[in-house]
C-alpha positions as CSV (number, residue, x, y, z in Angstrom):
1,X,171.6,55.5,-76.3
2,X,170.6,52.5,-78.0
3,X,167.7,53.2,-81.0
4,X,165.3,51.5,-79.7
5,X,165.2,53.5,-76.7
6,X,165.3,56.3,-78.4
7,X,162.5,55.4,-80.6
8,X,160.7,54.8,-77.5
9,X,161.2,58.7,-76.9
10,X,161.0,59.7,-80.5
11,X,158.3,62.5,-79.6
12,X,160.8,64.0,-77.0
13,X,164.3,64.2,-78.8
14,X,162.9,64.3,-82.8
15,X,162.6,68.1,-82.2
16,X,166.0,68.5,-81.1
17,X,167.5,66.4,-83.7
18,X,165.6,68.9,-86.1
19,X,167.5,71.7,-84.7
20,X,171.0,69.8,-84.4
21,X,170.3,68.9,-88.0
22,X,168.8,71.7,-89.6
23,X,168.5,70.5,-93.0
24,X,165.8,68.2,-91.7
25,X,162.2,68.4,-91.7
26,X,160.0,67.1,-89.0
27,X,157.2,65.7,-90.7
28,X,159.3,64.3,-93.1
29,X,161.4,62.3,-90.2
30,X,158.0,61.0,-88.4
31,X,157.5,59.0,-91.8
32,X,160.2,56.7,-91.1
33,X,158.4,55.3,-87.9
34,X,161.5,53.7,-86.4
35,X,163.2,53.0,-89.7
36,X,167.0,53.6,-88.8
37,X,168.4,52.9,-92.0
38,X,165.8,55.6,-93.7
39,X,167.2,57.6,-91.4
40,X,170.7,57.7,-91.7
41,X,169.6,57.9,-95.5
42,X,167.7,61.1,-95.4
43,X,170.4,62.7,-92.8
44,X,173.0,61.5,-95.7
45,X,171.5,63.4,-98.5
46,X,170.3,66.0,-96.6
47,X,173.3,67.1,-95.3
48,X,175.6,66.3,-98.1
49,X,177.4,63.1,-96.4
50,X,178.1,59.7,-97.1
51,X,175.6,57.1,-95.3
52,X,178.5,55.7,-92.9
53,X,179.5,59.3,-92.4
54,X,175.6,60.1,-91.2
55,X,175.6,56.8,-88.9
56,X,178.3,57.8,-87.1
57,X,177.0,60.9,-86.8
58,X,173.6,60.1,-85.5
59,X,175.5,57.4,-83.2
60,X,177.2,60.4,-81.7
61,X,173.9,62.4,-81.4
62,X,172.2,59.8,-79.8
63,X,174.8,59.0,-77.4
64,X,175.9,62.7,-76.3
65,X,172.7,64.9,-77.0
66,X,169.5,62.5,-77.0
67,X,170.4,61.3,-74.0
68,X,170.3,64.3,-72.0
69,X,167.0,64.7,-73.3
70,X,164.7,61.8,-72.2
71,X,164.6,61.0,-68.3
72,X,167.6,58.0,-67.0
73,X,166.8,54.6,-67.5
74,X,168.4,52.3,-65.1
């Protein structure tokens, strides 16, 4: 799932990434309004991994979990 469709369903699959990731905090990931790079950033140091390391994990996310969570887009 490409980020900018899954920004446009931010409010449906930021919970879930919360629980996939559970050394983040959902307040703290609604400040980055869209800001991928913040992102991978805070997953790095949250989780103790290097920022390529957290990009490919989020890529992964997004394409395996996040998109069974928002309705298909043709």
């Amino acid at each position: 799932m490409p980020w900018t469709l899954a920004f446009s369903f931010w409010s449906q699959i930021s919970p879930q990434l919360c629980r996939d990731f559970p050394y983040l905090d959902q307040a703290a990931i609604r400040r980055f309004r869209g800001n991928l790079s913040a992102l991978v950033e805070y997953i790095a140091n949250t989780h103790e991994l290097t920022c390529s390391e957290a990009a490919e994990t989020l890529q992964d996310w997004l394409a395996f979990r996040a998109a069974l969570l928002v309705p298909q887009v043709d």
